[in-house]
C-alpha positions in Angstrom: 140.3 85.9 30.6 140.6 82.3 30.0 137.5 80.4 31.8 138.0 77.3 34.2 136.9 74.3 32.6 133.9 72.2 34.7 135.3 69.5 37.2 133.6 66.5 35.3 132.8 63.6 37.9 134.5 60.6 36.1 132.6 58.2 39.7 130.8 55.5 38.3 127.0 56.0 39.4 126.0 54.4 42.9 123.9 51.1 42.1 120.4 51.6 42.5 118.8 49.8 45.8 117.9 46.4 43.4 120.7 46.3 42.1 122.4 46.2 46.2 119.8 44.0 47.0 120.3 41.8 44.0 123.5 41.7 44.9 122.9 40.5 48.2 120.5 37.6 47.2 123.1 36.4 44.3 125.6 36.3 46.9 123.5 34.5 49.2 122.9 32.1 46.1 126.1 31.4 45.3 127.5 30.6 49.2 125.0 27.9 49.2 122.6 30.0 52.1 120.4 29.7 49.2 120.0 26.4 47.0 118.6 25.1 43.7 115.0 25.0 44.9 114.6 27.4 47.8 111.4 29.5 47.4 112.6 33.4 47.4 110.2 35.4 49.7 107.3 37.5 47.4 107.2 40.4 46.4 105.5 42.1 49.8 107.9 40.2 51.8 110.6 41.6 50.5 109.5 45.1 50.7 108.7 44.5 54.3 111.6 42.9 54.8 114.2 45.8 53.7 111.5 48.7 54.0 111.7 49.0 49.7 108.6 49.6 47.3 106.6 46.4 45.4 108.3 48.4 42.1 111.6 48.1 43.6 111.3 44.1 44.5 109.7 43.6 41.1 112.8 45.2 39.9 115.3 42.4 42.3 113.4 39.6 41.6 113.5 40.2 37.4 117.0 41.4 37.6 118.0 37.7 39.2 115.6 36.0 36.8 117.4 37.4 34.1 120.6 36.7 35.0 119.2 33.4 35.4 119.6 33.1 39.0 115.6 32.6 39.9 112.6 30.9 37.7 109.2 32.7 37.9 106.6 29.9 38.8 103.2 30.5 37.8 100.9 31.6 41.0 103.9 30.6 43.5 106.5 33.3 43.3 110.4 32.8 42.5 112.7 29.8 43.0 116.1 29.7 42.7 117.3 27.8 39.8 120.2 25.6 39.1 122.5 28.3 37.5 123.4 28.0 33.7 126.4 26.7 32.3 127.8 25.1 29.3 127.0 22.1 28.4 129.9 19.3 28.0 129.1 15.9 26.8 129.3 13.2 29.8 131.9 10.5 30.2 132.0 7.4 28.0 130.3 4.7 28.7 132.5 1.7 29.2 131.6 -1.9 26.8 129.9 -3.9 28.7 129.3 -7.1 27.1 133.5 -7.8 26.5 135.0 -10.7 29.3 137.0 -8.8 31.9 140.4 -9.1 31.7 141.8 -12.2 33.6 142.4 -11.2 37.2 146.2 -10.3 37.9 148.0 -9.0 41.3 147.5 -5.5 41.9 151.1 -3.3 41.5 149.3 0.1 42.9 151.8 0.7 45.7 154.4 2.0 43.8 152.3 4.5 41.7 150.9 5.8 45.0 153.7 6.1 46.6 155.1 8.1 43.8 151.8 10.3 43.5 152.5 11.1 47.2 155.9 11.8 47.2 155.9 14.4 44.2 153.1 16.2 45.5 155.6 16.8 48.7 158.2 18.0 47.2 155.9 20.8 45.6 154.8 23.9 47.5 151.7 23.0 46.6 149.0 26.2 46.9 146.0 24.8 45.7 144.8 20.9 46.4 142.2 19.9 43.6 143.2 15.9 44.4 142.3 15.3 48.0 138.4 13.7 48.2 137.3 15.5 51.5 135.8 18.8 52.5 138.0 22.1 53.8 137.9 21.8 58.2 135.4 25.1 57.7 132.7 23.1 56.5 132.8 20.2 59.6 131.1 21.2 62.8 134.4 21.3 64.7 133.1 23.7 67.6 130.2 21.4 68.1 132.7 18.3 68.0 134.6 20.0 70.8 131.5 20.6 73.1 130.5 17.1 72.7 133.8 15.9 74.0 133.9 18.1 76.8 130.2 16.9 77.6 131.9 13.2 77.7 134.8 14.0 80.0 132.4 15.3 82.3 130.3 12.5 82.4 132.6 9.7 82.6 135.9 11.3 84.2 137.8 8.1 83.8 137.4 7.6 80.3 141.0 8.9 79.0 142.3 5.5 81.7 139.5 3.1 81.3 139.8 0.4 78.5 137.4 0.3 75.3 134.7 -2.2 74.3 136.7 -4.5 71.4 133.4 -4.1 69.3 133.2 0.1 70.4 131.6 2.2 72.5 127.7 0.9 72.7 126.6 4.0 72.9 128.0 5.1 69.6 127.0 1.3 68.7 123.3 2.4 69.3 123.1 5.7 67.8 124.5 4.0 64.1 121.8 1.0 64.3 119.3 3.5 64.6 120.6 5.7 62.0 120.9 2.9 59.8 117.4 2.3 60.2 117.2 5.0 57.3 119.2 3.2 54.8 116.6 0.0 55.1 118.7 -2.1 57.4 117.4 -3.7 60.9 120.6 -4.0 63.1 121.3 -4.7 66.8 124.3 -2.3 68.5 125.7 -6.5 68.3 125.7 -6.0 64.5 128.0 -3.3 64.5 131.8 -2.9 64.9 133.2 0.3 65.2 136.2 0.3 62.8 139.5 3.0 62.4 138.2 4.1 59.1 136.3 2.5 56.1 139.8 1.6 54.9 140.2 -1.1 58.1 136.5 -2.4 57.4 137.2 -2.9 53.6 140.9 -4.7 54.8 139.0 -7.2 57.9 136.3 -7.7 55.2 138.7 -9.1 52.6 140.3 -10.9 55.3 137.6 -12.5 56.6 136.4 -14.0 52.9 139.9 -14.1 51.1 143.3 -15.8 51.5 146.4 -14.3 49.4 146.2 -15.4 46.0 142.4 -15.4 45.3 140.3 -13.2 42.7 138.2 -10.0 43.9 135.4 -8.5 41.4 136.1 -4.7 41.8 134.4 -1.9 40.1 136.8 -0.5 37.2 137.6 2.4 37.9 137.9 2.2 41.7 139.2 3.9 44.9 142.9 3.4 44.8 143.0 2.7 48.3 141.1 -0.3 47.8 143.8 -1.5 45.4 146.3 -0.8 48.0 144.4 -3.0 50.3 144.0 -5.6 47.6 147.7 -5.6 46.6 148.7 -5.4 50.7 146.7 -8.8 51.4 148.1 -10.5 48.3 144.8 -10.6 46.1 144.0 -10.6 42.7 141.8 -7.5 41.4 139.6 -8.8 38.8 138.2 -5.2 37.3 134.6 -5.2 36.0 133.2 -2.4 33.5 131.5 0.1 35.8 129.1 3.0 34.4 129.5 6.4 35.1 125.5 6.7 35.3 124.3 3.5 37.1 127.6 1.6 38.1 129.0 -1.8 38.0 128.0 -3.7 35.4 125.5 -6.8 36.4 126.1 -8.3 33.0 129.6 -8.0 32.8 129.7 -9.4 36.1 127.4 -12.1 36.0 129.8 -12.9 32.6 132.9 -12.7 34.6 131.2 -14.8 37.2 130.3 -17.8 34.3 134.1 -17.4 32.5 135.9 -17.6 36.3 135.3 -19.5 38.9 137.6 -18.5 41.9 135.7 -15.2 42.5 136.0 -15.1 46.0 134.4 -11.4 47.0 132.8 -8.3 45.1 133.5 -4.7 46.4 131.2 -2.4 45.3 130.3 1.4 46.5 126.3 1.9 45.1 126.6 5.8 46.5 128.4 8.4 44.5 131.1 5.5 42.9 134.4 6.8 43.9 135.9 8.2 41.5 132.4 7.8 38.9 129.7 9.6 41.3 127.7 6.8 39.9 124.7 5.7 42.0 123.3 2.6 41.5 119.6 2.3 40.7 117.5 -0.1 43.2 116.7 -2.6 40.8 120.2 -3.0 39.9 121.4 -3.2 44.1 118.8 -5.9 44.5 120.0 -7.8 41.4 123.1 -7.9 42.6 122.6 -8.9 46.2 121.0 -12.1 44.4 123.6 -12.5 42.2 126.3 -13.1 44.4 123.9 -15.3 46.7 122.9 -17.2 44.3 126.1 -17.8 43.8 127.6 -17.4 47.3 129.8 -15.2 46.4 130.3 -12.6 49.2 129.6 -8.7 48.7 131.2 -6.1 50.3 129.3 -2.8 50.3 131.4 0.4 51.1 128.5 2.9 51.6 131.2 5.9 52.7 129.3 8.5 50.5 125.5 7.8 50.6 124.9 11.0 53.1 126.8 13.2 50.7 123.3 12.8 47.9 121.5 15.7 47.3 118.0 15.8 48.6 115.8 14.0 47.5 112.6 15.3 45.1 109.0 15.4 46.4 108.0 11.7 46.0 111.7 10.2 45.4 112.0 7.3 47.0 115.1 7.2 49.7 118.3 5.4 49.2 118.5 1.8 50.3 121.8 0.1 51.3 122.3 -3.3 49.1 122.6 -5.1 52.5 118.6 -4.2 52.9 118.2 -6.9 50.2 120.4 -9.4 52.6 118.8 -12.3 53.6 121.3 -14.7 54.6 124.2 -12.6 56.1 126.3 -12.9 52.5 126.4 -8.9 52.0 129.1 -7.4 54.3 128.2 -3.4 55.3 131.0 -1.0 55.9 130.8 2.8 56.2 132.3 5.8 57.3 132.1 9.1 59.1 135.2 11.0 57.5 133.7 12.2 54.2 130.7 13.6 56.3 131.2 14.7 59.8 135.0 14.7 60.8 138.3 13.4 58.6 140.1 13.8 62.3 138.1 11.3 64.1 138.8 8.4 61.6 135.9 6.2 62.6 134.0 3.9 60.5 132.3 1.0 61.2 130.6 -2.5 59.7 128.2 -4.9 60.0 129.5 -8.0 58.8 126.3 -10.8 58.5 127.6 -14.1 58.9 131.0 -13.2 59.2 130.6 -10.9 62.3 132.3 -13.1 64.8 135.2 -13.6 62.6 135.5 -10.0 61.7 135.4 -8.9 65.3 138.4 -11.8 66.4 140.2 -10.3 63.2 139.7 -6.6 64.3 140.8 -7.6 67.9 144.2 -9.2 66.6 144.9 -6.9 64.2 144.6 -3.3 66.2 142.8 -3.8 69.3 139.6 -1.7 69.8 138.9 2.2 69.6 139.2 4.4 71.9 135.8 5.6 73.3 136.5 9.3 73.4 135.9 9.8 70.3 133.1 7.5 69.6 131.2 9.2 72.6 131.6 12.7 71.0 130.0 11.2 67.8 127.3 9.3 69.1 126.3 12.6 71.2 126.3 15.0 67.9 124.7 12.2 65.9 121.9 11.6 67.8 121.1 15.4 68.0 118.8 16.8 65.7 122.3 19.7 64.7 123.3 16.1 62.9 120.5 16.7 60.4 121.0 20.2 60.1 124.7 19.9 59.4 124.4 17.1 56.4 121.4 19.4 54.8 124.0 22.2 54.8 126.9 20.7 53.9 125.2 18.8 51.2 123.4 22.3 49.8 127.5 23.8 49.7 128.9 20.9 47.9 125.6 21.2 45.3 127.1 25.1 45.0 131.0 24.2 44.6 130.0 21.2 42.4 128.1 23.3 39.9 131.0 26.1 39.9 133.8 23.5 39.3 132.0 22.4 36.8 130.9 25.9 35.2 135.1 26.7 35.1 135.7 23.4 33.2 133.2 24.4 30.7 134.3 27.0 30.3 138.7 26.6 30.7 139.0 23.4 29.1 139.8 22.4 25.4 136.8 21.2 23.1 136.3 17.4 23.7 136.6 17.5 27.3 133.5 15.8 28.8 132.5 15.4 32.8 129.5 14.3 34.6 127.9 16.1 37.2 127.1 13.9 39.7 123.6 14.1 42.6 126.0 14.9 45.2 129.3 13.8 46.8 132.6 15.7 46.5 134.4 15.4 43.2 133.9 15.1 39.7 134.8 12.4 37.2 136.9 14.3 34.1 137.8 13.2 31.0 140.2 14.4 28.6 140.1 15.0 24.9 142.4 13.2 22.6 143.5 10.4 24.8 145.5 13.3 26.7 147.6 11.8 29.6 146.9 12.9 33.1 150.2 11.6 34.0 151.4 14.3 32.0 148.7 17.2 33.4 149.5 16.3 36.7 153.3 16.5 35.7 152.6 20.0 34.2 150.4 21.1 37.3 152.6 20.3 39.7 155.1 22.9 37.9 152.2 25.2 38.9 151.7 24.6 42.5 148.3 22.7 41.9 147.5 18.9 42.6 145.3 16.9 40.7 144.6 13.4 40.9 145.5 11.3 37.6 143.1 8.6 36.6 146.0 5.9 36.2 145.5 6.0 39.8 142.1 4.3 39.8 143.0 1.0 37.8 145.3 -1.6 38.1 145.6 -0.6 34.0 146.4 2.2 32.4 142.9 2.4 31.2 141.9 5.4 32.9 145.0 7.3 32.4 142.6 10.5 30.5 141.1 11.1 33.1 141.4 13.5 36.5 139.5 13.5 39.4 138.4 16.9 40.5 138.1 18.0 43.9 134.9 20.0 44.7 135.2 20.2 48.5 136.9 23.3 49.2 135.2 26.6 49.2 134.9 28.2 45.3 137.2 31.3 45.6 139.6 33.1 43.5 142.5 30.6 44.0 140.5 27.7 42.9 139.0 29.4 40.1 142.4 30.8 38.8 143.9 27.4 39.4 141.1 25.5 37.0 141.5 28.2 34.4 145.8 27.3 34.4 144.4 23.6 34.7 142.5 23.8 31.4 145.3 26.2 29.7 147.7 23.1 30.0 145.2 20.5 29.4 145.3 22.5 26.0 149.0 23.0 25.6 149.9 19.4 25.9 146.8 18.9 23.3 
């Protein structure tokens, strides 16, 4: 009589407890609840904290280390660590001791335009181009209480007119915050703008008429060429490091070799597209610079909240316009990178151009409306403010590094990036002089967008390289969609 064969149980093993709980902290790593830094609790707190033996969270904590999650620290316990990834070589340096190229008027429209209207007529399912941070990860509930708060306590609001400077209570809560970046301003100082784009155009045209030369960072923000090209102006791009930004040297040549520099634009925070920041030897020498030569600077500080934290001992970052003594450095800044892309407000302090900058602002869209501003200033001057940057600047520190990490590893040999100290993209560039016109011609075909570097010049100089959007959370489609990015990167190689 033929005997029945054993049932063999093919289930894979349930994990062991540190292996779940390992699994818990790695998960807690990689959403950013956890950063590069964080002390993990010891080895009695965790077996307090999930009722588990000191063998057992010996067992966690060197499973993490050896994944390379967590660094042992002599006599202090575990740390996270910044996780491992392979290395690429950074972005080229530019030359910086060539003369710019003669100033010429900027032709960006048209590229935009057609950037635009290609990526509408995709289906697009995953945006790698836009520089701004998924709704999730703004305080939007908070937002909404705050504006409640300010119906409540000024019922007329929605039919009362505006202050033509802004709301002086959102006025107040910037010059204090300001105080932080080094600058001394009066709620006077500031006027609250519709975006960083309308400081950047009523600084220009408060210190430029059509025709004249503006020393830009090359590359830039193409919006700031639109706004050159809009007002009739000449860009006059100078060489701009991917570690330290715009070159003084190349500037102060330029400067010598022409002599109808009317302005200089320059963002010292996370350089969009570069992620440069500027040391502060190199802000103050350039504050002088343009004194000394009464050449005015325009400062776009959009991303400066967007740095990571800063070590034990690191000194904070200072705005250029802390170095202003005579009024010749014109601030402008933002709140749509950082707290909410809906609100559009920005604002500027302008030095001695502050009266014409606030006539300008008055003819050319009126004031703001003070809903919004209100709604701000109340979040703002809360301490949840504080608490929001820290945790939105820990999650873009996560997404960064994991962008990065698929790059590494998706993209063709000779691909090089540099990860920047915070801010929300990265700075790629592409091996053998590839297009990106053609990568973002290839992408499209696969529902992604990407933003090509011809973008960021008034040249074609830049046209190897892609800006990466890190500001959307790191799941499967963005992962997927890097992997198909860096198969095509190598198919048009």
């Amino acid at each position: 009589m033929p005997t029945t064969p054993l049932a063999l149980n093919t289930a894979p093993p349930a994990p062991h407890i540190y292996q779940r709980l390992a699994l818990h902290y790695r998960n807690a790593i990689q959403a950013g609840t956890l950063v590069p830094g964080d002390r993990m609790p010891s080895l009695r707190g965790l077996t307090r904290q999930h009722d588990i033996s000191l063998s057992t969270a010996m067992q966690l904590s060197r499973q993490l280390e050896s994944e390379g999650w967590l660094e042992a620290r002599p006599r202090s316990g575990y740390f996270v660590r910044r996780p491992q990834r392979s290395t690429l070589a950074t972005v080229t340096e530019p030359r910086m001791d060539a003369v710019p190229d003669p100033a010429q008027y900027v032709g960006i429209h048209a590229r935009v335009s057609d950037f635009i209207a290609r990526g509408r007529m995709y289906p697009i399912t995953t945006n790698l181009a836009v520089a701004r941070c998924a709704p999730e990860l703004y305080p939007a509930a908070a937002l909404q209480q705050a504006a409640l708060r300010a119906l409540r306590q000024h019922p007329s609001l929605l039919v009362t007119a505006s202050s033509p400077r802004g709301n002086p209570e959102f006025r107040a809560v910037l010059a204090k915050r300001a105080l932080g970046l080094g600058l001394t301003l009066s709620p006077n100082d500031v006027q609250i703008t519709n975006g960083c784009i309308e400081a950047l155009n009523l600084a220009l045209r408060a210190v430029a008429q059509p025709g004249d030369t503006i020393a830009v960072e090359s590359p830039t923000f193409y919006g700031l060429l639109q706004v050159l090209e809009s007002l009739g102006l000449r860009a006059l791009e100078i060489p701009t490091s991917p570690q330290t930004g715009i070159s003084i040297d190349a500037l102060e040549l330029a400067v010598q070799t022409y002599d109808n520099i009317k302005a200089v634009v320059v963002v010292p925070h996370l350089q969009n597209p570069l992620g440069s920041i500027m040391p502060d030897v190199h802000k103050q020498r350039l504050v002088q610079l343009c004194a000394t030569h009464a050449i005015p600077l325009i400062e776009d500080d959009t991303y400066s909240e967007l740095v990571n934290e800063r070590a034990q001992g690191e000194a904070p970052l200072r705005a250029m316009k802390s170095w202003d003594t005579t009024g010749n450095v014109i601030y402008c800044a933002s709140l749509h990178k950082i707290l909410a892309p809906g609100l559009r407000l920005g604002w500027m302090s302008a030095g001695r151009w502050q009266a014409r900058v606030e006539m300008l602002k008055f003819s050319q869209s009126r004031s703001n409306e003070d809903l919004s501003q209100l709604a701000a200033a109340d979040f703002i001057a809360s301490p949840a403010y504080d608490r929001h940057l820290r945790r939105l600047r820990s999650i873009l520190c996560v997404q960064r590094e994991k962008t990065a990490e698929a790059i590494a590893n998706s993209f063709p040999s000779g691909t090089r990036l540099n990860l920047p100290r915070g801010g929300l993209s990265l700075w790629v560039e592409l091996p053998g002089q590839l297009s990106s016109k053609r990568v973002f011609d290839a992408a499209l075909q696969e529902r992604i967008l990407v933003t090509p570097g011809l973008m960021f010049s008034n040249s074609l100089r830049f046209d190897s390289f892609l800006r990466i959007n890190c500001g959307w959370p790191y799941g499967q489609d963005v992962a997927q969609a890097l992997g198909r990015l860096g198969q095509i990167v190598g198919r048009l190689l």
